[in-house]
C-alpha positions as CSV (number, residue, x, y, z in Angstrom):
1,X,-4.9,17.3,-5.1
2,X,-4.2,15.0,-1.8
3,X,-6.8,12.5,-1.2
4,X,-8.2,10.9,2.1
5,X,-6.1,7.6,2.6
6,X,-8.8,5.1,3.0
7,X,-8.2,2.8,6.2
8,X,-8.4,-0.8,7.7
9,X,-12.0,-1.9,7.8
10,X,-12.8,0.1,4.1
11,X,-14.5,-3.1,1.7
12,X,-12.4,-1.2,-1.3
13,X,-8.9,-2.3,0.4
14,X,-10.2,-5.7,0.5
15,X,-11.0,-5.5,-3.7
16,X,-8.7,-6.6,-6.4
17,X,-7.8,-3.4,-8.6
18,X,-8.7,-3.9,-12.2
19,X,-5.7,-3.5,-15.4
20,X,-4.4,-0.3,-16.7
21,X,-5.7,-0.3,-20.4
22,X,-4.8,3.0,-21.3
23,X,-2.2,5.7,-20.0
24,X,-4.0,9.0,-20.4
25,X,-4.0,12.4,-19.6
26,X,-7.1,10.8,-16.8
27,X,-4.4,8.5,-15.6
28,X,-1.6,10.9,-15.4
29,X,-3.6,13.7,-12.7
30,X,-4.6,10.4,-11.1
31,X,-0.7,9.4,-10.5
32,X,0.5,13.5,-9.6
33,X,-3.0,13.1,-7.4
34,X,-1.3,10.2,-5.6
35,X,2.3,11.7,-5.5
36,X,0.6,14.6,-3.4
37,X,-0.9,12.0,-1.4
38,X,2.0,10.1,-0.4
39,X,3.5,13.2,0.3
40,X,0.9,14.7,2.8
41,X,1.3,11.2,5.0
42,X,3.2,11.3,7.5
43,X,5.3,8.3,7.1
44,X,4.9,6.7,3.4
45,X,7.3,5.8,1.1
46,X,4.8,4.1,-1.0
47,X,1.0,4.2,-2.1
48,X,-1.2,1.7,-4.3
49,X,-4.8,3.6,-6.0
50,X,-7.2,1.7,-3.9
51,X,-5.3,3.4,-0.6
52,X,-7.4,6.5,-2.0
53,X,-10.5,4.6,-3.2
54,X,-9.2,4.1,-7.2
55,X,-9.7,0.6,-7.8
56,X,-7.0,0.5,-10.8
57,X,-3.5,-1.3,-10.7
58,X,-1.2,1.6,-10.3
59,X,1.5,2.6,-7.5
60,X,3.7,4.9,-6.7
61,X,6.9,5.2,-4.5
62,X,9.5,7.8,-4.0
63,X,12.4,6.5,-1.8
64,X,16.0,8.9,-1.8
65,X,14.0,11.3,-4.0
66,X,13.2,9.2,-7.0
67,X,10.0,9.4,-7.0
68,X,8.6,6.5,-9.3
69,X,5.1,4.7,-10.4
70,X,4.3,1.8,-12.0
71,X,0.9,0.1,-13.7
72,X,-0.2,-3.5,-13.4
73,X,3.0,-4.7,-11.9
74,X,4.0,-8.0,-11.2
75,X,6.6,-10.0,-8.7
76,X,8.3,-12.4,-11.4
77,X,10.7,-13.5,-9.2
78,X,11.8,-13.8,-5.4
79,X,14.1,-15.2,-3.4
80,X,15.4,-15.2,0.2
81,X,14.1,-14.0,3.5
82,X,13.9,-10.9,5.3
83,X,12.1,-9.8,8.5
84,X,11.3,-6.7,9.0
85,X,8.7,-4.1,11.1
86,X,5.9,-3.2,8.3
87,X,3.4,-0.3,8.6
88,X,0.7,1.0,6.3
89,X,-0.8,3.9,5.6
90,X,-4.4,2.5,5.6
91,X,-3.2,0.7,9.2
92,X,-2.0,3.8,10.8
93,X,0.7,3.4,13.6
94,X,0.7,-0.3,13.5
95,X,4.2,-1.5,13.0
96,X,4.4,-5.5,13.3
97,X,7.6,-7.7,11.7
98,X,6.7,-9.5,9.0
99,X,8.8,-12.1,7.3
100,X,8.9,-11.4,3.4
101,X,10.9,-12.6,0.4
102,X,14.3,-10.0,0.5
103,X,14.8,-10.0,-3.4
104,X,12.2,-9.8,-5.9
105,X,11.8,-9.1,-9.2
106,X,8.8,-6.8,-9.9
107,X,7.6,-6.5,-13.5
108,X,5.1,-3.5,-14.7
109,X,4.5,-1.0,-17.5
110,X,6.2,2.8,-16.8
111,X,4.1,5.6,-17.6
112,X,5.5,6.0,-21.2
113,X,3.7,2.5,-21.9
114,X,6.6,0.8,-21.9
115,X,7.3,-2.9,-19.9
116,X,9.9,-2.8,-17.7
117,X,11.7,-4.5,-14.3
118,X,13.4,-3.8,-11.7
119,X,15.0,-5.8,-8.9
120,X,15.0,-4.9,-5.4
121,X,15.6,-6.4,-2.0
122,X,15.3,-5.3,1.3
123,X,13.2,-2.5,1.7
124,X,12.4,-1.8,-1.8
125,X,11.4,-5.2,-2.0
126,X,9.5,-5.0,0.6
127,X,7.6,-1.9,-0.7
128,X,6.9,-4.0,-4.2
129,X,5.3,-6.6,-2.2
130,X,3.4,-5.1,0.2
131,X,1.9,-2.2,-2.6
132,X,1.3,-5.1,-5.1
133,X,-0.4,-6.9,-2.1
134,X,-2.8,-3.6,-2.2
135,X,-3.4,-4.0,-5.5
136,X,-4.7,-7.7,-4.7
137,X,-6.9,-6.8,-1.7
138,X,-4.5,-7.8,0.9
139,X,-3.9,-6.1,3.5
140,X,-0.7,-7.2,6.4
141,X,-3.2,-8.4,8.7
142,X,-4.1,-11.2,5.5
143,X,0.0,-11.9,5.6
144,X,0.1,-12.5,9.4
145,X,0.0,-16.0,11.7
146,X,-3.3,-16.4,13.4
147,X,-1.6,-15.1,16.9
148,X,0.1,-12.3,14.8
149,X,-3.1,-11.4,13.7
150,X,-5.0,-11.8,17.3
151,X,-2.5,-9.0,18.7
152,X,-2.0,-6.8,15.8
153,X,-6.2,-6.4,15.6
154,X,-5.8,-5.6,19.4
155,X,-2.9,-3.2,18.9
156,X,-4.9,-2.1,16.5
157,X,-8.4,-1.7,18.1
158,X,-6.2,-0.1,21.1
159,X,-4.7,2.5,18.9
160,X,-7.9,3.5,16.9
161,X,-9.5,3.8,20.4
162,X,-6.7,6.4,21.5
163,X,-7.0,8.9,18.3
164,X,-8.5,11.9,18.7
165,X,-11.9,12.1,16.7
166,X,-11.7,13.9,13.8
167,X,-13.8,17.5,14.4
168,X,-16.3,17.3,11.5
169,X,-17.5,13.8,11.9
170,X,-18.3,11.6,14.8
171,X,-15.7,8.8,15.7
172,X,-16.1,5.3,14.0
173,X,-15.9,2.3,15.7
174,X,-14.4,-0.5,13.4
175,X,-15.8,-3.5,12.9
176,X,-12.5,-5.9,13.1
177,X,-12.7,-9.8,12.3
């Protein structure tokens, strides 16, 4: 079952997700729950729980068909730059280039219970980051320069403006910082 992908100015994005304690049968709808997610969005590659209200440390990814998910993950280790134009699925059609670390070293449990890593740079670096940042209660606009920030939330605020209200419910304004 696909959930609603909660968006920019929801307090649960701003949260931090608490540990995985216990890999159960619970735990494994919620990951095939967010699998069907990620793949009803239109643009995802990745998705951390409290994108869909679930305020646990879990994501998942699926990049070349491998799709993958990890609990309470970790960056152990980074190094090196990269800039790049990031998006979100809880910032929808916001793209702004962000500068990030380009190889990191993410550490987690799979869902077998067992520890593992993985290294990854470039965009699958990037993906660790910014999901792991979910898990944290960041969001890009936390990652940004003040001025980045300034035209992003305008950007933003302009593209919200522009969507079609949805036809069950009456168009929210968001309250933006």
């Amino acid at each position: 079952m696909a959930y609603t992908i909660r968006t920019f100015g929801d307090p649960v994005l701003k949260a931090q997700a608490a540990k995985v304690t216990d890999i159960d049968g619970k735990i494994a709808r919620l990951v095939d729950d967010m699998f069907d997610t990620l793949y009803t969005s239109d643009s995802g590659i990745g998705l951390a729980a409290p994108q869909i209200g679930v305020q646990k440390q879990i994501f998942v990814w699926d990049m070349d068909d491998e799709p993958m998910v990890i609990f309470n993950p970790e960056i152990v280790e980074s190094s090196g730059e990269w800039v790049y134009d990031e998006g979100c699925l809880s910032i929808p059609g916001l793209y702004v280039e962000m500068l990030r670390p380009n190889e990191v070293l993410m550490r987690g449990v799979d869902i077998d219970g067992n520890t593992i890593e993985i290294e990854a740079s470039e965009l699958a670096g990037r993906l660790f980051q910014h999901e792991i940042d979910h898990l944290n209660g960041v969001l890009m606009f936390d990652r940004m320069t003040p001025e980045q920030r300034k035209e992003a939330l305008a950007e933003y605020r302009r593209l919200v403006d522009q969507a079609p209200a949805p036809a069950t419910s009456p168009k929210r304004r968001l309250r933006l910082k």
